[in-house]
MITOR-838721 format. One line per 2 residues: number of its first residue (from 1); their letters; for each residue x negated, y negated, z negated of N, C-alpha, C, O. Coordinates in pm, 1 decimal, decimal comma, always signed. Each point is the difference from the previous one (the first is absolute). Layout:
// MITOR-838721
NUM	a	X/Y/Z/X/Y/Z/X/Y/Z/X/Y/Z; ...
This chain:
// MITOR-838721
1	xx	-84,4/+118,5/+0,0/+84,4/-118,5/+0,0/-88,2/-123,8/+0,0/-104,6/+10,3/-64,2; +125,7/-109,3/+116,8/-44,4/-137,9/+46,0/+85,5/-69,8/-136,9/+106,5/+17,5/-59,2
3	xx	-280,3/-147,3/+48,2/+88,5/-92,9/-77,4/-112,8/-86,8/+3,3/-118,7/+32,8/-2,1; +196,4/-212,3/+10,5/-51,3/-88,8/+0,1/-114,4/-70,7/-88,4/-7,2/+2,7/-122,9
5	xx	-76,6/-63,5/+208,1/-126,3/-5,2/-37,1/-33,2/-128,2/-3,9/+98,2/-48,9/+55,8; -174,1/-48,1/-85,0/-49,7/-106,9/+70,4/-144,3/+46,4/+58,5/-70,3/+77,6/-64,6
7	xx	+23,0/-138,8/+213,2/-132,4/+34,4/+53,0/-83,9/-80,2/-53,3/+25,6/-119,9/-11,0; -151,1/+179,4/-34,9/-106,2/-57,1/-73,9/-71,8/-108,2/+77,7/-70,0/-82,0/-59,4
9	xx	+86,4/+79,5/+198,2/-86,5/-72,7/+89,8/+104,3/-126,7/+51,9/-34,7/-114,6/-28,4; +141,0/+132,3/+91,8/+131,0/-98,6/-38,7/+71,1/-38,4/-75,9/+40,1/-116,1/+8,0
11	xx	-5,2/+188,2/-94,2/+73,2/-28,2/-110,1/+152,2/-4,0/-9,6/+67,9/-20,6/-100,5; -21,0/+48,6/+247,7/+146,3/+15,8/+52,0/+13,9/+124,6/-54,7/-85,6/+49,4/-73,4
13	xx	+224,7/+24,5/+115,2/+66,8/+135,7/-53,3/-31,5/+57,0/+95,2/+9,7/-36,2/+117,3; -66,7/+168,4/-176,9/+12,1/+131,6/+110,0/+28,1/+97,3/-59,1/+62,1/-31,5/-101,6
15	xx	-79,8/+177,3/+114,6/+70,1/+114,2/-56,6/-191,8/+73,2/-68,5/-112,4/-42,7/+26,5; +152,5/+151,3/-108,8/-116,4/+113,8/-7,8/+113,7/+108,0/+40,3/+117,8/-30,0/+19,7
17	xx	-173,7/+165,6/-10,3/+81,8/+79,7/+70,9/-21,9/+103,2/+121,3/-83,1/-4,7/+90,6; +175,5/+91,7/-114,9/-0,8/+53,3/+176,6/+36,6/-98,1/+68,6/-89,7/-6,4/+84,1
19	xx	+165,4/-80,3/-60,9/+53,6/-81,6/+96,8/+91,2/+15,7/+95,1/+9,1/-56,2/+109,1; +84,9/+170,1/-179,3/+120,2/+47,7/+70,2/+167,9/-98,2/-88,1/+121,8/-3,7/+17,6
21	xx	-217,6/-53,3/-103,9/+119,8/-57,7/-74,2/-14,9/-184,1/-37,4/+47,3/-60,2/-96,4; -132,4/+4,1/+215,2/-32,6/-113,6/+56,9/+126,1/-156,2/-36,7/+4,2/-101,0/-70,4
23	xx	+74,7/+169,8/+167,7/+117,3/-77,5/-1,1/+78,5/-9,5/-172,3/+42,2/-104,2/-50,2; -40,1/+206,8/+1,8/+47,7/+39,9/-105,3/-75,3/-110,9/-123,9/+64,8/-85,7/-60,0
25	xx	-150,9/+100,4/+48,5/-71,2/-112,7/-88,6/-51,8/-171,1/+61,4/-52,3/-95,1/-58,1; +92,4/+114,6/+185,5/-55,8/-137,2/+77,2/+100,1/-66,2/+66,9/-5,3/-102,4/+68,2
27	xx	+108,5/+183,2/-100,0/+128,5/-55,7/+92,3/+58,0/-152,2/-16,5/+43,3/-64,6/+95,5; -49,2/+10,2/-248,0/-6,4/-79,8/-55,7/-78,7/-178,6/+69,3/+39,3/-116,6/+2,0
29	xx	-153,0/+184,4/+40,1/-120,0/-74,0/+40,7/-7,7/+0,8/+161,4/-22,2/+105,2/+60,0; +44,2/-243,2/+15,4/-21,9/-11,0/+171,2/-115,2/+86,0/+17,1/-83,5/+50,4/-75,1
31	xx	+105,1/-50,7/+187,5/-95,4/+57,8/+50,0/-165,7/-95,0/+27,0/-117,9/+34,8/+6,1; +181,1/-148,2/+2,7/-160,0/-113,3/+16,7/-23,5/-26,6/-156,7/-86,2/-82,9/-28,7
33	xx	+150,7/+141,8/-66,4/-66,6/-87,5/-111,9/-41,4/+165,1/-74,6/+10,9/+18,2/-121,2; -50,1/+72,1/+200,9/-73,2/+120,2/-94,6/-132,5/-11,9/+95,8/-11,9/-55,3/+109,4
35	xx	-86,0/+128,6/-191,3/-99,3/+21,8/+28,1/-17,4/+102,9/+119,3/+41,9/+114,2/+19,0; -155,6/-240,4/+85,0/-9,0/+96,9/+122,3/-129,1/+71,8/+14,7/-31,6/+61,3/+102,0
37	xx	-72,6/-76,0/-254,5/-165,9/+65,5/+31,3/+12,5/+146,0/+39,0/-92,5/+43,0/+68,9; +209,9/+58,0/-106,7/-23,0/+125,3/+18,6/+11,9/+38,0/+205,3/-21,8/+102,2/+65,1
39	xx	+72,6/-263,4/-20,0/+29,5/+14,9/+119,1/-123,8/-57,4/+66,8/-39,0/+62,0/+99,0; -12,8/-143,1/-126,8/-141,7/-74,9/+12,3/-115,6/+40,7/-45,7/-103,2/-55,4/+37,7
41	xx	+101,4/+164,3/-131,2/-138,0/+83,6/-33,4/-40,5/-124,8/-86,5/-122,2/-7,6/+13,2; +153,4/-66,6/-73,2/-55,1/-90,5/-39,7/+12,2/-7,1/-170,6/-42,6/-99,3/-59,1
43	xx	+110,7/+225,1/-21,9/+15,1/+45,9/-103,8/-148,4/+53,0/-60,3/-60,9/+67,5/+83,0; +17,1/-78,7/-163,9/-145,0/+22,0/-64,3/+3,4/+101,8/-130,8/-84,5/+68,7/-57,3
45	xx	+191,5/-88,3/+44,1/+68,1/+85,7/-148,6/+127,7/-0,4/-18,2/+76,5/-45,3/+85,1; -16,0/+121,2/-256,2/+139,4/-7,3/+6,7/+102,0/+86,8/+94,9/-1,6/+122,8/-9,2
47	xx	+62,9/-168,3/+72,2/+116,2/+107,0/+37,4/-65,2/+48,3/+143,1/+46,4/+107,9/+37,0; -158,9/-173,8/+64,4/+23,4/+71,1/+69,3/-134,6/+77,5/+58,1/-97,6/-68,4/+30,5
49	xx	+94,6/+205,3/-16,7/-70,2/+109,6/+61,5/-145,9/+29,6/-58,5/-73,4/+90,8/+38,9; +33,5/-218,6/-177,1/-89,6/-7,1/-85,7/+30,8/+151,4/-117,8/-77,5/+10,0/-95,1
51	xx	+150,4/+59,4/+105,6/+24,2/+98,0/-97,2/-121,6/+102,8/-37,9/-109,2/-4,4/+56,5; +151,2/+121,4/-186,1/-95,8/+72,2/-29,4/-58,8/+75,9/+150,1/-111,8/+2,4/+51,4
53	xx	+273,7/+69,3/-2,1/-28,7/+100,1/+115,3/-16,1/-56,5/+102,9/-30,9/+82,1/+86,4; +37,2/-214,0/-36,8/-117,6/-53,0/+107,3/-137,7/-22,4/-37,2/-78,0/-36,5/+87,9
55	xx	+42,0/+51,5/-193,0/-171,3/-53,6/-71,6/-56,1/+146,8/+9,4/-116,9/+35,8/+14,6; +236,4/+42,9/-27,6/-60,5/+162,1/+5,3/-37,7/+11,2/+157,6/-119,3/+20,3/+22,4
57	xx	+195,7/-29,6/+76,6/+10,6/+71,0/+114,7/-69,5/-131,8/+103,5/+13,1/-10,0/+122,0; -97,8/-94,0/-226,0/-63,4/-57,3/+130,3/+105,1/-99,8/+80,9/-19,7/+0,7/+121,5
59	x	+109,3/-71,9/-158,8/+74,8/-94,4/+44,1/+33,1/-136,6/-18,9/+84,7/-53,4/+71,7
């Protein structure tokens, strides 16, 4: 289950999560006023792709 986050690098709302339940915790929030680094690679930490099992597998 997904649930809202603030991004460490923006500071807007985004989810942690599988990300099958997106809308569900973000629905609330436009779409221009959440955080777009996980779409821009531009996330450094925090919610996106910085995790344990990407640090494991080299990602």
């Amino acid at each position: 289950m997904c649930r809202r986050i603030e991004c460490s690098s923006c500071h807007r709302p985004t989810y942690a999560g599988c990300g099958a339940h997106i809308e569900q915790v973000l629905g609330d929030v436009p779409p221009d006023a959440r955080c777009k680094c996980r779409e821009t690679g531009a996330s450094k930490g925090g919610s996106g792709g910085g995790g344990w099992l990407g640090k494991l597998l080299g990602k």
